[in-house]
ZAROSE-149707 format. One record per residue (C-alpha): residue number from 1; residue in one letter; x, y, z. Coordinates in nm, 4 decimals. Each point is the difference from the previous one (the first is absolute). Layout:
N
nr:rest:X:Y:Z
NUM:a:X:Y:Z $
...
//
This chain:
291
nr:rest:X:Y:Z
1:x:17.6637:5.4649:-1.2905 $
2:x:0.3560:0.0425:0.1287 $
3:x:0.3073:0.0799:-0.1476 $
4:x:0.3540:-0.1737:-0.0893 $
5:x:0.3183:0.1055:-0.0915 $
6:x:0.2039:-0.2629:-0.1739 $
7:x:0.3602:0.1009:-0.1559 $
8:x:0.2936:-0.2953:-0.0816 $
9:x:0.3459:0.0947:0.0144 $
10:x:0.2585:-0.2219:-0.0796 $
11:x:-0.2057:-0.3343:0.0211 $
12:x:-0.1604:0.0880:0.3354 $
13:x:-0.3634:0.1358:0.0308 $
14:x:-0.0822:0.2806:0.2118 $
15:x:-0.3666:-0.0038:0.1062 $
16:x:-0.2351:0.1938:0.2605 $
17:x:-0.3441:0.1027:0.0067 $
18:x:-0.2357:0.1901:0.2479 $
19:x:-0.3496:0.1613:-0.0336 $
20:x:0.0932:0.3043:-0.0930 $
21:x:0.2704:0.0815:-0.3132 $
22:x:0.1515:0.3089:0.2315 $
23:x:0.1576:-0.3086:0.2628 $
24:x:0.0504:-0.2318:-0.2956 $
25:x:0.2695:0.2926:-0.1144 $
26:x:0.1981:0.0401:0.2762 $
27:x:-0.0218:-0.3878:0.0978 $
28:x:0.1199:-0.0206:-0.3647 $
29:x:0.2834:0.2407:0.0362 $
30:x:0.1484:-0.1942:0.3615 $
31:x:-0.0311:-0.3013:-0.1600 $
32:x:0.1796:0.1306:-0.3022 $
33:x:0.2851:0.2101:0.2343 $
34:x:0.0727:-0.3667:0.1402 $
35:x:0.0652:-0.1155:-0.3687 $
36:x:0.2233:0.3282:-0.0463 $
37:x:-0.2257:0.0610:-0.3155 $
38:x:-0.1379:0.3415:-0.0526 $
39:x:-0.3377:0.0669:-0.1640 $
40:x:-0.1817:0.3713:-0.0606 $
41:x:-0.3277:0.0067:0.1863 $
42:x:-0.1642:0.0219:-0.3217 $
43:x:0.2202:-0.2775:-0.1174 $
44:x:-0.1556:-0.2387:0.3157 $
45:x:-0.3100:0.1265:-0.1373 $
46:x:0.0270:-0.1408:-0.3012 $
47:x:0.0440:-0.3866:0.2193 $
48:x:-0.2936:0.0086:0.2101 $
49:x:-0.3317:-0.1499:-0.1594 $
50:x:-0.3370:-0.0440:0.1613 $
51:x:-0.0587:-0.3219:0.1680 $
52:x:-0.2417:-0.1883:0.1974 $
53:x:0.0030:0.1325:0.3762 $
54:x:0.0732:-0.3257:0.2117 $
55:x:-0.2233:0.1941:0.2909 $
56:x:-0.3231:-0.0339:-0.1836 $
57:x:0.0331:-0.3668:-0.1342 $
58:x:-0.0981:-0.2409:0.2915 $
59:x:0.3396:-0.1981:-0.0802 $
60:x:0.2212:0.2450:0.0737 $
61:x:0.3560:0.0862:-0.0768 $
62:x:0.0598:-0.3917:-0.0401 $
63:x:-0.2938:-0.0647:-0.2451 $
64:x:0.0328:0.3081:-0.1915 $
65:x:0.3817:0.0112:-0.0664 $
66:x:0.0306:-0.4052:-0.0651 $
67:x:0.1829:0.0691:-0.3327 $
68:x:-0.1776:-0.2821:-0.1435 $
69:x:-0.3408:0.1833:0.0336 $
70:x:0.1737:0.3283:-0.1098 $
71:x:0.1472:-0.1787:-0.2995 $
72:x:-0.3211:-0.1472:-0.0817 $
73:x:-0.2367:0.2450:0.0261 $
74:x:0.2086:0.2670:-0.2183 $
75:x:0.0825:-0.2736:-0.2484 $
76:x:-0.4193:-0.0598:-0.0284 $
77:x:-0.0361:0.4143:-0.0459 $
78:x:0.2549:0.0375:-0.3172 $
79:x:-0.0834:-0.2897:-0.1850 $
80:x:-0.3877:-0.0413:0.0460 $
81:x:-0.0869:0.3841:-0.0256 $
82:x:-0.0279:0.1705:-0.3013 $
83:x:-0.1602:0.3415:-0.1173 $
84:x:-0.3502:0.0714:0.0662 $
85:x:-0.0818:-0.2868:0.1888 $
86:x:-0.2883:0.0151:0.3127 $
87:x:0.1970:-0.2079:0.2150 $
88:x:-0.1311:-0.2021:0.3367 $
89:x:0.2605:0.0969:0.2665 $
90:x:0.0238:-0.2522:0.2791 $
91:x:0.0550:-0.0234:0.3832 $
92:x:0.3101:-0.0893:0.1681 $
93:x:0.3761:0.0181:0.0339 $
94:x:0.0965:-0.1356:-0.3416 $
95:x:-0.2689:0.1702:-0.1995 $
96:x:0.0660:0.3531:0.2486 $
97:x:0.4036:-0.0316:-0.2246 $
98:x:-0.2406:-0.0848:-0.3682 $
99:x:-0.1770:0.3662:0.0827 $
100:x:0.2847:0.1625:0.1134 $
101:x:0.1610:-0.1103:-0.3190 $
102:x:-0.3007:0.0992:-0.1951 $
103:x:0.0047:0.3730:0.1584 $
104:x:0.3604:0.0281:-0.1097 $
105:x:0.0065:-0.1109:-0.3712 $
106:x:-0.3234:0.2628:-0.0258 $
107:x:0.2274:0.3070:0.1461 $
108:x:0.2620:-0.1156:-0.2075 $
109:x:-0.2115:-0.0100:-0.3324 $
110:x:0.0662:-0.3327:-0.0721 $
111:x:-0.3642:-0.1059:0.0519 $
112:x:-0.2897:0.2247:-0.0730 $
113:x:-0.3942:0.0247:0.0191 $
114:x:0.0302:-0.2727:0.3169 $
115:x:-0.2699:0.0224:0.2054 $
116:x:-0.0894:-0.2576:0.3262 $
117:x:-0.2588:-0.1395:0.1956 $
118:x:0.0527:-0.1279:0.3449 $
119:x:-0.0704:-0.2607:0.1537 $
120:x:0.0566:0.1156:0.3960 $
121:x:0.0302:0.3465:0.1593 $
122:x:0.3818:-0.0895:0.0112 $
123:x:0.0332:-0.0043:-0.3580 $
124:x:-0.1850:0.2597:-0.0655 $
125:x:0.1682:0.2315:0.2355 $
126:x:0.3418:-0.1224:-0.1644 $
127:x:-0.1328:0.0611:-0.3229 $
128:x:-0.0499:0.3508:0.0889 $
129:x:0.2931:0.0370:0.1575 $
130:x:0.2043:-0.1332:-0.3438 $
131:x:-0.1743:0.2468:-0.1718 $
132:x:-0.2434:-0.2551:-0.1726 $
133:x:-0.3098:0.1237:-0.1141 $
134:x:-0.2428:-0.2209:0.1648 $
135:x:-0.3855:-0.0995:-0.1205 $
136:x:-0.3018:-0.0935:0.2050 $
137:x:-0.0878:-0.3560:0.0066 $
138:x:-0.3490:0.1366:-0.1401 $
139:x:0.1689:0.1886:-0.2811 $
140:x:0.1113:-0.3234:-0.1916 $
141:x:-0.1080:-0.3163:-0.1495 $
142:x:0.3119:-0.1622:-0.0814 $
143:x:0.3280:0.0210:0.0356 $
144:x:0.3211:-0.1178:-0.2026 $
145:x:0.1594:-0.1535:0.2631 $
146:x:0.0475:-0.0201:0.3971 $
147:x:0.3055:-0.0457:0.1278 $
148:x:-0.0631:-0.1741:0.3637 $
149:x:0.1559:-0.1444:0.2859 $
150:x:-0.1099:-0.3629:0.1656 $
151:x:0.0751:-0.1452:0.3432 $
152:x:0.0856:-0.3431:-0.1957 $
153:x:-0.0039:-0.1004:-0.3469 $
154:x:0.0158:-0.3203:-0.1870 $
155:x:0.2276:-0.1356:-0.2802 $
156:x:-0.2420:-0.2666:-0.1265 $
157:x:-0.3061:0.1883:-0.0686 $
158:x:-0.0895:0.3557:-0.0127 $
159:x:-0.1240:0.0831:0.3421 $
160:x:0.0875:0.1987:0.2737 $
161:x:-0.1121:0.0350:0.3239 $
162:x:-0.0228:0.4247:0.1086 $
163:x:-0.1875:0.1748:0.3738 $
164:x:0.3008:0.0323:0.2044 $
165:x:-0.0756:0.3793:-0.0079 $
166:x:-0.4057:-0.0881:0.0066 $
167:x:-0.0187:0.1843:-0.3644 $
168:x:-0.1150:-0.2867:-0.1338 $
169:x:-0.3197:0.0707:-0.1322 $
170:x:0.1007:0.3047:-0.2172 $
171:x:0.3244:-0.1546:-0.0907 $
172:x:-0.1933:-0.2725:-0.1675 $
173:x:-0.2398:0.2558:-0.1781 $
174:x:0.2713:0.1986:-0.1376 $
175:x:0.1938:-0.3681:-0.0890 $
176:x:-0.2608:-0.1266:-0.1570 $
177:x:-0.0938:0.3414:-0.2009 $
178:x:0.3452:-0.0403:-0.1730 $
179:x:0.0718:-0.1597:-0.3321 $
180:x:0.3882:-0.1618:0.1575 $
181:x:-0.0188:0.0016:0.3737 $
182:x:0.4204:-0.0061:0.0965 $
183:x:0.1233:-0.1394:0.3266 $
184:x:0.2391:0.1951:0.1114 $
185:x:0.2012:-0.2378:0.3438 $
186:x:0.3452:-0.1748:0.1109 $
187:x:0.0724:-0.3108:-0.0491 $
188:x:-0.0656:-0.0838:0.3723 $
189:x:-0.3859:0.0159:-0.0132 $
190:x:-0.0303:-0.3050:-0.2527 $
191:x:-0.1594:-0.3065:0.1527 $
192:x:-0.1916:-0.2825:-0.2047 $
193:x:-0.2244:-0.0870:0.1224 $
194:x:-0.1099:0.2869:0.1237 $
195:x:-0.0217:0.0295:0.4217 $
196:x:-0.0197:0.3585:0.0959 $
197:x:-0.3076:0.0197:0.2382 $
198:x:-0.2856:0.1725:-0.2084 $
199:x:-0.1377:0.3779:0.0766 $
200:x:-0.3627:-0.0148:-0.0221 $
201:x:-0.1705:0.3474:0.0644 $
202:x:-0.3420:-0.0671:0.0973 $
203:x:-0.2747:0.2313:0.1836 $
204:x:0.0550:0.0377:0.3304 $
205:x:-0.3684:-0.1383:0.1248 $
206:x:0.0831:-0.2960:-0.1882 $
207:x:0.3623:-0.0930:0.1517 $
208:x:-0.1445:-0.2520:0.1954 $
209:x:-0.1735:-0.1829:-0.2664 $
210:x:0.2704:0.0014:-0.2401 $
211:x:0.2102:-0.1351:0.2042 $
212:x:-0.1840:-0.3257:0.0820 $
213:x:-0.0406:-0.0271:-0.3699 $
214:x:0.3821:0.0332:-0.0557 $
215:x:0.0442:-0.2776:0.2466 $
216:x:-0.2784:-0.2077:-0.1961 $
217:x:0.2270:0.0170:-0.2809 $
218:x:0.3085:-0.0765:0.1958 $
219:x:0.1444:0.3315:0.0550 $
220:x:0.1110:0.1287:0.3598 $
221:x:-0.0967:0.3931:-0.0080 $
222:x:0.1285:0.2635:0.2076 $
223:x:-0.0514:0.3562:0.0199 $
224:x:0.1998:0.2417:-0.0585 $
225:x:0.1189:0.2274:0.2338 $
226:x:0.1453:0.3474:0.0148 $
227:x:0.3679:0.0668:0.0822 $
228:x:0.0261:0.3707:0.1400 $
229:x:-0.3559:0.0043:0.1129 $
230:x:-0.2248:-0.2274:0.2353 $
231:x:-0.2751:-0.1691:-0.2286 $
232:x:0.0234:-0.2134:-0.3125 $
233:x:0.0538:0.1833:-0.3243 $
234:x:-0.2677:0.1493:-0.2263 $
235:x:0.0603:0.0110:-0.3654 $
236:x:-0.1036:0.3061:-0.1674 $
237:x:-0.3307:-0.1450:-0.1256 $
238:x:-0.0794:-0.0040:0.3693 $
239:x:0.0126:-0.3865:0.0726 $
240:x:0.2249:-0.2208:0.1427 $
241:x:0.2356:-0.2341:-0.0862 $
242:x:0.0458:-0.4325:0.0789 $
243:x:0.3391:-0.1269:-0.0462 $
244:x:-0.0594:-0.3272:-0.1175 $
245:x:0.2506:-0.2353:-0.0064 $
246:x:-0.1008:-0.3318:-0.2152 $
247:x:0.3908:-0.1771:0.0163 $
248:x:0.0529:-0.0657:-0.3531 $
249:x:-0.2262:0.0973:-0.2764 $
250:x:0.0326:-0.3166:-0.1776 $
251:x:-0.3908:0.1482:-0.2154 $
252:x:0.0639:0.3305:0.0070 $
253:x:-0.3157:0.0724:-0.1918 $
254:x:-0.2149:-0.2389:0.2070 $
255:x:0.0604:0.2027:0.3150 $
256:x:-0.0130:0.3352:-0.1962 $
257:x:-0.3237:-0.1093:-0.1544 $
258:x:-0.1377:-0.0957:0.3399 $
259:x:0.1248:0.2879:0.1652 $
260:x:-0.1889:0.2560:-0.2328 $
261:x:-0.3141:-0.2470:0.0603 $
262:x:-0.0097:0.1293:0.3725 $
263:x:-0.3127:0.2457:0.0206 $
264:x:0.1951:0.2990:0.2455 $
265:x:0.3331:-0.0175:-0.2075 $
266:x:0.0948:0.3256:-0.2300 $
267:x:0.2993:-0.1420:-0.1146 $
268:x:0.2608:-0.2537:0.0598 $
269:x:0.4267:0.0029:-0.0675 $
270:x:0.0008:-0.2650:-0.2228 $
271:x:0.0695:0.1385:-0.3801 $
272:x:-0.0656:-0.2996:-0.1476 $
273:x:0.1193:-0.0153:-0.4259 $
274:x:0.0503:0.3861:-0.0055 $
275:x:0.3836:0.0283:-0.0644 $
276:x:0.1261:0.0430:-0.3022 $
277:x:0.3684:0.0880:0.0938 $
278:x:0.2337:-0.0622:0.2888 $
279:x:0.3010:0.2405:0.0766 $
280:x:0.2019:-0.1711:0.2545 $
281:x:0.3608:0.1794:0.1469 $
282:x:0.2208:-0.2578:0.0957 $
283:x:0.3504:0.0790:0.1592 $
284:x:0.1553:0.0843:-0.3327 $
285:x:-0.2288:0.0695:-0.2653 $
286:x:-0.3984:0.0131:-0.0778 $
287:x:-0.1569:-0.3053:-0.1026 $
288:x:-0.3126:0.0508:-0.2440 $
289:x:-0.3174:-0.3016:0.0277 $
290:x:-0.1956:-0.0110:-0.2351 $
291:x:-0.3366:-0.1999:-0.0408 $
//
């Protein structure tokens, strides 16, 4: 996590934010000095919240402060969570703002007895970090609700398609654990029908294999390679992970039915009837799908 100061004076918002709250106070006071307001260190204090850290989330800056995401994300956090609830806690930009949110209504008092599973090492260590007490996947059953993100949802039916951070496997454990799984996106990542190529995490002995089959089923795989490292990636389950890109999912659940068919596959990105709620930011507001 990260931290941001936000202060509005007169109409005109003041923000800045940095990885430690020591910098975000004396960005905060230059930024303030140009206003010609003047603010108490504790009084900055009292401005700067905990909030996602843009150089941990693979989209950056861009993806994490999209106001529509941040907007969307909180929005999910204050009217889905209530007191005592195990909640699923997601991977990504837009659900990285619903646990941030989460951690601060807790310190506040204005939620109690939360507690979270996550679905990624990201989440968890942002859980942590927002002071969320966090359970073992092991430790639970079920869960009251998971708040997730998705690479693209639909409007028409209630699937989403999730692996762009290859979590996909225990994100759809943890989904599928909860009694109201919440989508927490932007209003960008909606597509019917849907076309996002498919993450399919399969063994890595059996890449080779799965792949014909993918192509038997008219699917062009690729795999997934690393970014900062030569290699392709490996999940955390120890496999790898096909990309596979089908154009337009015009039977969703025919391809994610023949997709889990494929002896070598542990899991595929296609959460097919799971969502029970869709938290959308748009430009202006947060739009609320329900199905």
């Amino acid at each position: 996590m990260a931290t941001e100061f936000t202060y509005t004076d007169n109409g005109t918002e003041i923000r800045t934010w940095d990885e430690t709250e020591a910098t975000v106070v004396a960005q905060a006071r230059e930024r303030l000095d140009e206003h010609d307001v003047s603010l108490t260190t504790e009084e900055i204090r009292e401005h700067i919240e905990v909030i996602p850290s843009p150089r941990r989330i693979k989209t950056g800056e861009k993806g994490v402060f999209d106001e529509r995401r941040r907007r969307g994300g909180k929005r999910a956090a204050q009217e889905v969570i209530e007191d005592g609830m195990d909640v699923g806690l997601g991977t990504g930009s837009t659900t990285a703002w619903a646990i941030a949110e989460i951690g601060r209504l807790l310190r506040t008092g204005e939620l109690q007895n939360v507690r979270g599973v996550a679905t990624s090492l990201q989440s968890h260590e942002l859980a942590k970090e927002a002071s969320i007490p966090v359970l073992g996947l092991d430790a639970v059953t079920a869960l009251d609700v998971t708040i997730d993100g998705a690479d693209q949802y639909s409007e028409q039916e209630p699937t989403v398609i999730k692996g762009g951070g290859g979590a996909h496997a225990r994100e759809k454990v943890i989904d599928a654990m909860a009694e109201e799984l919440v989508i927490a996106t932007d209003e960008g990542k909606a597509t019917d029908p849907l076309d996002f190529p498919v993450p399919v995490e399969v063994m890595p002995d059996a890449r080779e294999v799965v792949a014909e089959r993918v192509r038997e089923i008219g699917g062009t795989p690729a795999l997934r390679m690393a970014e900062r490292k030569d290699g392709p990636v490996f999940t955390a389950n120890g496999n790898l992970v096909l990309d596979c890109d089908f154009g337009g999912l015009d039977n969703t659940a025919a391809i994610a039915g023949a997709l889990t068919d494929i002896p070598g596959v542990l899991e595929h990105g296609i959460f097919l009837d799971m969502v029970d709620v869709v938290y959308l930011g748009t430009d202006e507001d947060v739009d609320v799908l329900r199905f």
